[in-house]
C-alpha positions in Angstrom: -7.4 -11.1 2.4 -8.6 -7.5 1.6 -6.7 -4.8 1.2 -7.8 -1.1 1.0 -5.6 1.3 -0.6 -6.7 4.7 0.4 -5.0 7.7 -1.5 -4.3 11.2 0.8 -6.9 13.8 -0.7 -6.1 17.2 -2.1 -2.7 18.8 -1.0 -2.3 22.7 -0.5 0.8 22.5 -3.1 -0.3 24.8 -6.3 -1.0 22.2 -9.2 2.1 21.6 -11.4 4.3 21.1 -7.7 6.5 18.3 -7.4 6.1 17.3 -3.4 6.8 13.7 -3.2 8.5 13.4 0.6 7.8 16.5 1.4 6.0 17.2 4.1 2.9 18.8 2.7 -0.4 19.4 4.5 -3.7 18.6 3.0 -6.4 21.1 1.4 -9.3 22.5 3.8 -12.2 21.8 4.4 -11.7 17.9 4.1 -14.2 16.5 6.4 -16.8 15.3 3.6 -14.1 13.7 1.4 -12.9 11.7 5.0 -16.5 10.9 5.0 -17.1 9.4 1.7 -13.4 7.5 2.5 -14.9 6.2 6.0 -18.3 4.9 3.8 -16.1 2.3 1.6 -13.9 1.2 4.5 -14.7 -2.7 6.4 -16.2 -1.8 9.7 -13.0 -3.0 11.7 -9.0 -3.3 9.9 -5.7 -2.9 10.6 -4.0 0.2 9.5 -0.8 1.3 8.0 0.0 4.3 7.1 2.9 6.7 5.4 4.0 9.1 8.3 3.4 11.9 6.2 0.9 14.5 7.9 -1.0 14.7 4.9 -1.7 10.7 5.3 -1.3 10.4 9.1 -4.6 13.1 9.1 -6.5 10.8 7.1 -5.3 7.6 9.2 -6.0 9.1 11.9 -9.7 9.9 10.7 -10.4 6.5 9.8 -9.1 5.4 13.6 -11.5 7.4 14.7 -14.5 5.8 12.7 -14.0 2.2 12.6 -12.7 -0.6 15.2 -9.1 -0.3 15.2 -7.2 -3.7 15.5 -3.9 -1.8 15.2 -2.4 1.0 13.8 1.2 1.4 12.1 3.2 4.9 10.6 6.0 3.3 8.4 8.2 5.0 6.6 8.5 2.6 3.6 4.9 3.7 2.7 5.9 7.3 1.8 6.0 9.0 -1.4 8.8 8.9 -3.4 11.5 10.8 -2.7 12.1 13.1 -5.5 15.7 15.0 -4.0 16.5 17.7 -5.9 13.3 18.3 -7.4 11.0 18.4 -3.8 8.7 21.5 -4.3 9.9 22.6 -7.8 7.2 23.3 -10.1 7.7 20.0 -12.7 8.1 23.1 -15.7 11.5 24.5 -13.5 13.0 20.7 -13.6 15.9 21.0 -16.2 15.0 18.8 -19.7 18.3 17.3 -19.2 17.7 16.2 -15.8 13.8 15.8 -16.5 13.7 14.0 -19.9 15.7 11.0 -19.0 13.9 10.4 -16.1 10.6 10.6 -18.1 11.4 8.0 -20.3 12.8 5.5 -18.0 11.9 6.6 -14.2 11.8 3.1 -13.1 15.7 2.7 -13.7 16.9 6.6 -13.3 17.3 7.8 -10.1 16.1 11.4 -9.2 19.3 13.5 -7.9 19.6 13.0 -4.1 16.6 11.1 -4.5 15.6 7.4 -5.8 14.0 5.7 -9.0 10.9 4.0 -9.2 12.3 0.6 -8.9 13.9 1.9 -4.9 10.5 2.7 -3.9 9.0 -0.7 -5.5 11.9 -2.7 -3.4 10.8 -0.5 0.0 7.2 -0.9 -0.9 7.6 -5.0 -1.5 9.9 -5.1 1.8 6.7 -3.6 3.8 4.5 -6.2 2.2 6.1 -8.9 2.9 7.3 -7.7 7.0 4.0 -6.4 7.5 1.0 -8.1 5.9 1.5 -11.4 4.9 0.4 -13.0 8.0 -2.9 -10.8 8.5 -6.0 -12.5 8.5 -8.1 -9.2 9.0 -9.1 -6.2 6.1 -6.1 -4.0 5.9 -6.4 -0.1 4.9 -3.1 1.3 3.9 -3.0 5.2 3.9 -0.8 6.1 1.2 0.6 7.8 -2.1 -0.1 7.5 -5.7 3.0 6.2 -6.5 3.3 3.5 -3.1 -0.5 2.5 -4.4 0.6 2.4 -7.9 3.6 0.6 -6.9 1.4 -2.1 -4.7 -1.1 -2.9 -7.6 2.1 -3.8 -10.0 3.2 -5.8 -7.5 0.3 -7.9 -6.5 -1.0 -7.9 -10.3 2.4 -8.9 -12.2 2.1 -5.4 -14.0 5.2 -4.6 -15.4 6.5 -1.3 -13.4 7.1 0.7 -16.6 3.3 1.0 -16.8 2.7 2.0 -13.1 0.4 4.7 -14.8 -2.1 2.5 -16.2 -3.4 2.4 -12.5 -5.2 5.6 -12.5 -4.9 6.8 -8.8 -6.8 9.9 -7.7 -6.8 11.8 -4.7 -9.2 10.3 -1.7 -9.2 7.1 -3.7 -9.7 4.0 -2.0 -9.0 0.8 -4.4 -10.3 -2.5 -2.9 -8.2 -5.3 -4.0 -8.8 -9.1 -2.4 -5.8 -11.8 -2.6 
């Protein structure tokens, strides 16, 4: 089976913004960037995406430009929700509240929000309702930290070093089980 994990590209947030669930649109103009997307996708797929406009305008993109089998918004593919912190520039988070979370965001939950480890359990829970049965490519429209979170899973990488999986914007990371 293949699986494409396509990154959202550019966000309008200022750099430095912590967004997670937020509902954030993406940068303008973003046609070329879809383009260059479309160029690695299979010609036909089934697609999943988060239901966050700044995936869903993407998703919708790549509907557009290759034969749809089906498409799927779930709300276990979005970003992680960061609470207390959603649209706070990362420098205004309190050390206190910041610093513990740095060292062990897998474990520590976010206030009002979850830990790493929630999103991995939503982002498993998906996998295995959704995709195990597929015998089609799959493109899932997504966030860093749900693409992150799927390559740890599907590569026995511990969670804790999530960040070795580089993840840029517009991204699409082909991975074959």
């Amino acid at each position: 089976m293949e699986i494409y994990l396509v990154r959202h590209t550019e966000t309008i947030c200022e750099k430095g913004i912590c967004y997670g669930q937020s509902d954030v649109n993406i940068a303008e103009p973003f046609d070329a960037v879809f383009n260059k997307i479309i160029s690695q996708l299979p010609a036909e797929a089934v697609i999943f995406s988060s239901p966050l406009k700044r995936c869903v305008l993407l998703a919708k993109h790549i509907q557009k430009n290759i034969n749809v089998i089906s498409y799927n918004e779930d709300d276990r593919l979005k970003e992680m929700n960061f609470g207390d912190w959603e649209l706070k520039n990362w420098n205004e988070i309190p050390p206190e509240e910041l610093n513990p979370w740095m060292e062990d965001f897998v474990n520590i939950k976010v206030s009002n929000g979850e830990s790493f480890i929630e999103l991995h359990e939503r982002v498993v829970a998906f996998l295995q309702d959704k995709i195990q049965n597929i015998n089609q490519p799959i493109v899932i429209v997504a966030h860093a930290g749900i693409i992150r979170s799927i390559l740890c899973h599907y590569s026995s990488l511990p969670l804790k070093d999530a960040f070795e999986n580089k993840v840029d914007f517009g991204e699409v990371i082909r991975i074959e089980l």
